[in-house]
N, C-alpha and C positions, 0 to 999 in steps of 0.2 A: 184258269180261275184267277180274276183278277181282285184287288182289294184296293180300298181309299180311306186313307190316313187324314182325316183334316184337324189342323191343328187352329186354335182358337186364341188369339192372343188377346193381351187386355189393351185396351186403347187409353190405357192411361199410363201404361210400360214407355211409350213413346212420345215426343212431346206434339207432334202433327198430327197424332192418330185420328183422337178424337173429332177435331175439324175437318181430317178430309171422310168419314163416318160421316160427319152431319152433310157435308155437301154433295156425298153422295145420296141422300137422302131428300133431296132437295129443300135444306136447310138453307140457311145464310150464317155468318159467325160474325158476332160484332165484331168493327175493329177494334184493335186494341190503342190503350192511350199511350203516348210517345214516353216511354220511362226517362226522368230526370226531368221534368220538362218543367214541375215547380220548383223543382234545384234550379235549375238553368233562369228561373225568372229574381227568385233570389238573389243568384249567384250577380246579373245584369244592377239591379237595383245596387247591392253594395261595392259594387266597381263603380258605380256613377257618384255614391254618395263618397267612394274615398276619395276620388278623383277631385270633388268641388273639396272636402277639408285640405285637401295638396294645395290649392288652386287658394284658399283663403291663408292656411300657412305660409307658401309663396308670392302673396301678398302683402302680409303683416313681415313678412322677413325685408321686402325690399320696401316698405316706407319707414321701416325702424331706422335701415340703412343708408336712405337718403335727408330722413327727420325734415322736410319742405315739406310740413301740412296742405300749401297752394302748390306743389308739384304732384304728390302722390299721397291722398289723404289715406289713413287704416280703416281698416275695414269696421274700428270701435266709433269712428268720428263720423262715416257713412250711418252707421246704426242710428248713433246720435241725431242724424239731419233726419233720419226714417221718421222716429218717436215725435220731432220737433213738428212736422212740414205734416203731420197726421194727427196734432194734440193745440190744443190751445196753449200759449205761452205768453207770460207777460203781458196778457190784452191783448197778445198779435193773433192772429188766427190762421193756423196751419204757415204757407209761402204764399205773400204779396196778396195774404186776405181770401186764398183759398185753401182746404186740403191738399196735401198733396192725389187721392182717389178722386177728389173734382179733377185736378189739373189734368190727369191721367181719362178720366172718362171723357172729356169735352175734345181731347184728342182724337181718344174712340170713335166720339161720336160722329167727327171731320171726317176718319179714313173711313169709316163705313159707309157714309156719303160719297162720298168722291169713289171707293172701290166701285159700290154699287153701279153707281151711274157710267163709272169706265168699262165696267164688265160687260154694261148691259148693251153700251155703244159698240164697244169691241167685238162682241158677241154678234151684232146684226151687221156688222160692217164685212168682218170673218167670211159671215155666210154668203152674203153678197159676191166678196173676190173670189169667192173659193168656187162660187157657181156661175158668173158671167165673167169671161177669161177676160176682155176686154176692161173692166172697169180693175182687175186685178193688175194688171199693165200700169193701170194710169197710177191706180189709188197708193199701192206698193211701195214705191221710194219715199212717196210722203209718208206714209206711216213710219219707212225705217228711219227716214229721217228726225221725226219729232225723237222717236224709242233713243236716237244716238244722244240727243239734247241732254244737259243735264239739266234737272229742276231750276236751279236760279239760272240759268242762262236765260228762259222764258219768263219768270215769277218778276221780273222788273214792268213788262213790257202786262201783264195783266194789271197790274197795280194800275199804271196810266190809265188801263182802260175801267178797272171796275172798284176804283177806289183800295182804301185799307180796312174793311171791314170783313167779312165772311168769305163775300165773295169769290174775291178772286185764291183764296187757301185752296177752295169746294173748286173750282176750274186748275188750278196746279194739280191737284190730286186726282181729279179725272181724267185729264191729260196724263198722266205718268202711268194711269193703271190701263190706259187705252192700248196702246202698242201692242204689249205683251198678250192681251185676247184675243186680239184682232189678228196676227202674224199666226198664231198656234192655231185658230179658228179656221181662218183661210188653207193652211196649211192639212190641216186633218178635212176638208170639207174637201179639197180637190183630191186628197188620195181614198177616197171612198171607193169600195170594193166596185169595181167596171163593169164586170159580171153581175151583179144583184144589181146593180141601178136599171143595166139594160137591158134584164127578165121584167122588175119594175114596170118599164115604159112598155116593153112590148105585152103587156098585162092590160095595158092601160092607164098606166096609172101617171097623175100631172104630178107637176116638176117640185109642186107645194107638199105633194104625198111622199115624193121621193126624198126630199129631202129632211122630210119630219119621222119616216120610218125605215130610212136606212142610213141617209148619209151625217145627221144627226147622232144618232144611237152610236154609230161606228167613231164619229168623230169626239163624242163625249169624254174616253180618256185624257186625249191630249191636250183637249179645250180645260177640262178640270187641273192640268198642269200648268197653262197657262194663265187662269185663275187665283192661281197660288203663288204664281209670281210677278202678280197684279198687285193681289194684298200686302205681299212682301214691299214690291217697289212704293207703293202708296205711302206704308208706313215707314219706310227708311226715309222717304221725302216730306214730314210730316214737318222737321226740324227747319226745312227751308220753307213750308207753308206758313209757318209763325216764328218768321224770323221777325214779322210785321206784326205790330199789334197782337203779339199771342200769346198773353197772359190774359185770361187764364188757357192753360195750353201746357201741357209735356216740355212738347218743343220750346215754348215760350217760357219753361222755368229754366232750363238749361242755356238757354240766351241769355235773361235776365242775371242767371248766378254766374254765368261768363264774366260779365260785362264788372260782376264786384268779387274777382277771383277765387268763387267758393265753388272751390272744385270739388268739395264733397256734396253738394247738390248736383254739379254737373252728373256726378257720378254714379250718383242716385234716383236722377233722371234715366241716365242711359241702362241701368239695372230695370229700372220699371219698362221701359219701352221695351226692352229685350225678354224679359221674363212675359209681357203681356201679346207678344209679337209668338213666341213659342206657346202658348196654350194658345192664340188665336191659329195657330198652324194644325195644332194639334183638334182640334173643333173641324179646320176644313179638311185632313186628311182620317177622320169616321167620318164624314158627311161623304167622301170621295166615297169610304168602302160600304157604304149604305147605301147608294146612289148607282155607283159602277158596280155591283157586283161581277160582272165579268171581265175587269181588268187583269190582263196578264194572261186569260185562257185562250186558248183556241177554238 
């Protein structure tokens, strides 16, 4: 005679119990959320915010320490140029008769132009070398070679040809954002998965199909990389696009306060283009993660 003992325990005695109970059950168990993870975002935030007061205290320590307002202006005399070059004074209006947010947006509006336009050459040029091996031979050195060039070594020889007006800023800026599309373009279109291209064709499918629903999608990562340091180079070369005639202009206020040793304009210059260069970064890298969503998976 045999006997059975079954013992019944509570599933909340244990801390797995409960979920492997439901999964037995053909449940699911949400996951859980990453504990600390609002600590952790906090925590980020007030090491960046103690970092920049270091960064303004190690500032005001060393222009106390050199007292050359036209060597290393404080960071009270920068502030100062902010209010003045954003506010009417004495009948003057903002710097050389603009705001400083005019000077700043008419810049904008130059590297958006010119990124545009180099993006979009780069982008068709990319796909070209990337998919006729022959024109990638030829095209190849001239593109590395313009990308080696710096901006004024060319921005003389455009001037000759397209005068000092608009023009030739919008062709420097286009030129500088070309290279780096065009190189990551080619470069991602020719490593496109060999296998899915050549299921592709043997499907049937033409070269305009292949490369708009695989070797595209595939190459989109690195192309959006390249992209981003389009935008970048456009606007680091914005200062050599209105070295000419480029007030009103970023660049062209930072020339202009050169030329009459106010380095706390220069300085203030370079603060705006650098703070408006990081949110325009930060614009293209959500646009990247809403765009690529499968960047980095397998």
């Amino acid at each position: 005679m045999t006997s059975s003992v079954s013992f019944q325990s509570d599933p909340s005695a244990e801390p797995g119990a409960q979920q492997a109970v439901t999964a037995s059950r053909g449940g699911s168990t949400p996951p859980a959320a990453p504990l600390g993870a609002g600590a952790s975002k906090y925590r980020r935030f007030g090491v960046r915010l103690l970092s920049i007061l270091v960064l303004l205290l190690l500032w005001q320590l060393v222009a106390s320490a050199t007292r050359n307002p036209s060597f290393i202006p404080s960071p009270r005399a920068v502030w100062d140029q902010l209010v003045l070059t954003s506010t009417v004074h004495d009948g003057i209006r903002g710097y050389s008769g603009h705001f400083l947010i005019e000077h700043l947006g008419i810049s904008l509006r130059r590297i958006l132009i010119g990124s545009v336009l180099g993006v979009v050459a780069g982008l068709a040029l990319g796909v070209v070398m990337g998919t006729v091996p022959w024109i990638r031979v030829v095209v190849e050195p001239l593109v590395t070679f313009v990308r080696a060039l710096p901006p004024l070594a060319y921005f003389s020889l455009l001037i000759i040809w397209f005068g000092i007006d608009e023009t030739p800023k919008l062709w420097l800026l286009t030129i500088a954002a070309l290279p780096p599309v065009a190189v990551a373009t080619a470069s991602a279109v020719y490593a496109a998965p060999a296998g899915l291209v050549e299921a592709a064709r043997a499907l049937g499918a033409t070269r305009w199909n292949v490369t708009r629903d695989i070797v595209l999608p595939n190459a989109l990562p690195e192309i959006f990389t390249g992209v981003r340091l389009a935008v970048g180079i456009a606007y680091s070369s914005v200062v050599a696009a209105e070295t000419i005639n480029g007030v009103p202009g970023i660049g062209g206020m930072i020339r202009d306060a050169q030329r009459y040793l106010q380095t706390d304009v220069v300085v203030l210059g370079l603060f705006a283009i650098g703070i408006s260069g990081l949110l325009i970064d930060a614009v293209l890298r959500v646009a990247e993660n809403k765009l690529i969503p499968w960047r980095g998976r397998a």
